[in-house]
Each structure stands twice: as C-alpha cells, then as structure tokens.
C-alpha positions, 0 to 999 in steps of 0.5 A: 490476512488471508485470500479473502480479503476484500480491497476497496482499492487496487492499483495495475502495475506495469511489469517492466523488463528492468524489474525481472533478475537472473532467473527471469521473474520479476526480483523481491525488491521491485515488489517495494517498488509496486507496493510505493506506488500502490501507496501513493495512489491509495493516499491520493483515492483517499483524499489525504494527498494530491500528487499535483500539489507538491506537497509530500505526503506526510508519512514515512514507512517504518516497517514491511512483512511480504510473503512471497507466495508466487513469482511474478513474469513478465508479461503478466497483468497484476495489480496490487489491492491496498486497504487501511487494517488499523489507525493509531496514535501516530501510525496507519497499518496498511494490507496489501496484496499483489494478485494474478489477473484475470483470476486474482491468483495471490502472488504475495502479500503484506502489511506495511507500517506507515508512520505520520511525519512532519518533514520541517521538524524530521519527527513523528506526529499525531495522525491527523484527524481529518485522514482518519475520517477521510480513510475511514469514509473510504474504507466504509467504516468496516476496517480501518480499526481505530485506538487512540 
C-alpha cells in the first residue's frame, strides 16, 4: 500500500490527552485503539453490523503489521481511512491509514487480518456470503479481491 491509496471509508479520531506517553505524542498502542473503532464503523457503513443491535460482530483479529511513519500530537485532526484489500475462505484483509488532516499527511499505516468467528462454537467459520457482497458493493467492485 503506498500514499496512493484510495479509501472509500474514513473514520475521525479524537485524540484523547490519555492517549499520549512521556514524550508527548500520541503512544504506538492507542493506534490499536483508532484502528478498533475505524473497524467497527467500517463494518456498520458497510451493512455487515449494526452497533445497536447487540449482536457481536462476528470477526476476531488474527493479525496486525503498522509502519509508523510519523508521531501523532495531540491537538491534531487525524482520521483513519479503511478499505477491504482481499476476501478469503475464512478471512477479510483490511488496509489502513491514519492521515494528518487537512493535508492528508500519512502518519501510519497497515493491514489487519480479521478472521470470521462463531462466538457460540469459539471457532472460525466461513465467511459469509451476503458480506462478500455487501463489502464489495461498498468497495465497488474494484478492490476487495475474492478467492474462494
């Protein structure tokens, strides 16, 4: 993923004064934090979960890469930009990016690995069908790449 990249989904954080360590910018592990609940409003723009129905949302993370590429201070507007990159048996890649605004300025970036889940059987299952469509009715066709 390069500064390119195209998002058709992006999430504003609040940087919280909480958030920041010793030195003053915003710590590596509150950028788990952003990219949670960049996640969840993904998953809810998308249609594959509602935050008000109670339901959970049927996906656990398996794997994170970030590249910091530029601290964070408080007192800065950053969102996080969120796109499906690939669709598999059993997994959804996500790519993220936390940008700098008003410039869009990269201040790190990612993939996340999310895995689809039955919480009553604590397993993996098969990623539904109606969330590959969902997903790539969002994303327009042109990125969530599919394999069976």
């Amino acid at each position: 993923m390069d500064e390119t990249t195209q998002y058709h989904y992006y999430y504003p954080i609040d940087i919280r004064y909480s958030d920041l360590d010793p030195q003053g910018h915003v710590n590596n592990t509150a950028y788990l934090t952003y990219l949670e609940s960049a996640r969840l409003g993904y998953y809810e723009a998308v249609g594959i979960w509602d935050k008000h129905s109670g339901e959970k949302t049927g996906m656990v993370v398996a794997h994170i890469d970030i590249d910091y590429l530029a601290p964070i201070f408080f007192g800065q507007d950053i969102r996080v930009g969120i796109r499906a990159e690939r669709i598999g048996t059993k997994s959804l890649t996500l790519g993220f990016q936390i940008e700098a605004l008003p410039e869009g300025k990269p201040m790190a970036r990612g993939r996340s690995i999310m895995v689809a889940f039955d919480n009553n059987t604590d397993t993996s299952r098969i990623f539904p069908q109606d969330w590959r469509k969902k997903i790539n009715i969002f994303e327009k066709g042109t990125e969530a790449n599919e394999t069976a």
